[in-house]
C-alpha positions in Angstrom: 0.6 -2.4 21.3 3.4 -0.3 19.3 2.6 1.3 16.2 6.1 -0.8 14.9 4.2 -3.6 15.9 1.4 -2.8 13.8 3.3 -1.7 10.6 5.5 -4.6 10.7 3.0 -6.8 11.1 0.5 -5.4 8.6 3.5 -5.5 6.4 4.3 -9.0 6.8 0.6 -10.4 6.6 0.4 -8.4 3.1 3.6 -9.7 2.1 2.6 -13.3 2.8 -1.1 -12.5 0.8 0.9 -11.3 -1.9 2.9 -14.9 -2.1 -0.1 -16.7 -1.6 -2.0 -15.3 -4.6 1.5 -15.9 -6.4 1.1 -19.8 -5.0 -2.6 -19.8 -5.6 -2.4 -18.7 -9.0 0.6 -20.9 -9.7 2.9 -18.2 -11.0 5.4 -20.0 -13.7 8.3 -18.7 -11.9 7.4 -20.1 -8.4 6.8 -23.5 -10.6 10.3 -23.3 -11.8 11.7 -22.6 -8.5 9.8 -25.6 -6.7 11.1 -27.9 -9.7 15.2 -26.0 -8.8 14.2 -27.2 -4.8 12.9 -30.7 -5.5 9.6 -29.9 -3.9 6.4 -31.4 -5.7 4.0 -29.1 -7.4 1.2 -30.7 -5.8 2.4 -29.0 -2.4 1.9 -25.6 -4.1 -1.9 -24.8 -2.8 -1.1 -26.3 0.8 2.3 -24.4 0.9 0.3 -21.1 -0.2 -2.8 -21.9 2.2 0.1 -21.6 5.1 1.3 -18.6 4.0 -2.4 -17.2 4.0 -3.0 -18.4 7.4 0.1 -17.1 8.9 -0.9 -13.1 7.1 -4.8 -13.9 8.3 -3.3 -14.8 12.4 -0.8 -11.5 11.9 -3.6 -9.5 11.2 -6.1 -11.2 13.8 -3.6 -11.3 16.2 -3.8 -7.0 16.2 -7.1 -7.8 17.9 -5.8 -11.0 19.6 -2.1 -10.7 20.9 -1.6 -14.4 21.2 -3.0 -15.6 17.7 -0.1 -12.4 16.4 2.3 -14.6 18.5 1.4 -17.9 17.5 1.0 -16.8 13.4 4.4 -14.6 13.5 6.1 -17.9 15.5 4.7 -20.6 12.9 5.7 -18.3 9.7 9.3 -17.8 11.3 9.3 -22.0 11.4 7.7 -21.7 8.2 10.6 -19.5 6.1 13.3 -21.4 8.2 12.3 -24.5 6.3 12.0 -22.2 3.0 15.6 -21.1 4.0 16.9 -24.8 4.7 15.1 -25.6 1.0 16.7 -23.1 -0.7 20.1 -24.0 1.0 19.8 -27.6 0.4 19.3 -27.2 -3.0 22.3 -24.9 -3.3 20.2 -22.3 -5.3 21.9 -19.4 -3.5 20.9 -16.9 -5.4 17.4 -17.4 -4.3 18.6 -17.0 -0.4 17.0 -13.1 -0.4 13.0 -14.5 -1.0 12.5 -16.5 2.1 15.5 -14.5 3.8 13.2 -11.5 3.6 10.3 -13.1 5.0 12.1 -14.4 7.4 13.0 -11.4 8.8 10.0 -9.8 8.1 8.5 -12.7 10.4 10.8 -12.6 13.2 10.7 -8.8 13.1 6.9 -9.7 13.4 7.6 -11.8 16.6 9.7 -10.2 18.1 8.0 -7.1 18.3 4.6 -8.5 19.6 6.6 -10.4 22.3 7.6 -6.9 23.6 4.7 -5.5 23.3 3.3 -7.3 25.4 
């Protein structure tokens, strides 16, 4: 296991805590976004929950290389929806939030599918 594996990784799970808690605690500004997207603000806690279990199988899968690959592979499905939102709603401003974590989750990927 590289140690870029590691500090991408750790990166990205605490990135995805860090919007969880935002979901979790529904944050006004994610609120207003959702409502900008069309998506229902009773999908907030289950949208959050995914993002938690995606960090949670990151940082499992440092112990567990194939939990890393299936977490970092469902988050990249996960912020290519967020993407496809965000484009779909033509709010392209907002493009850099999920484009980020995209990135940050196919970085994640990609790197523990080399590593292994």
């Amino acid at each position: 296991m590289s140690t870029a594996y590691v500090v991408v990784a750790v990166v990205t799970a605490a990135a995805n805590i860090a919007a969880a808690v935002a979901d979790f605690r529904r944050a006004g500004w994610i609120l207003r976004n959702m409502t900008a997207y069309g998506i229902p603000h009773s999908w907030i806690h289950p949208l959050g929950a995914a993002k938690a279990a995606g960090a949670l199988g990151l940082l499992a899968g440092l112990a567990v290389p194939a939990l890393g690959t299936v977490a970092a592979a469902c988050l990249v499905l996960y912020f290519i929806g967020a993407v496809a939102t965000v484009v779909r709603a033509r709010v392209y401003p907002h493009l850099l939030y999920p484009g980020v974590f995209l990135l940050l989750a196919a970085a994640s990927l990609t790197l523990n599918l080399t590593a292994a």
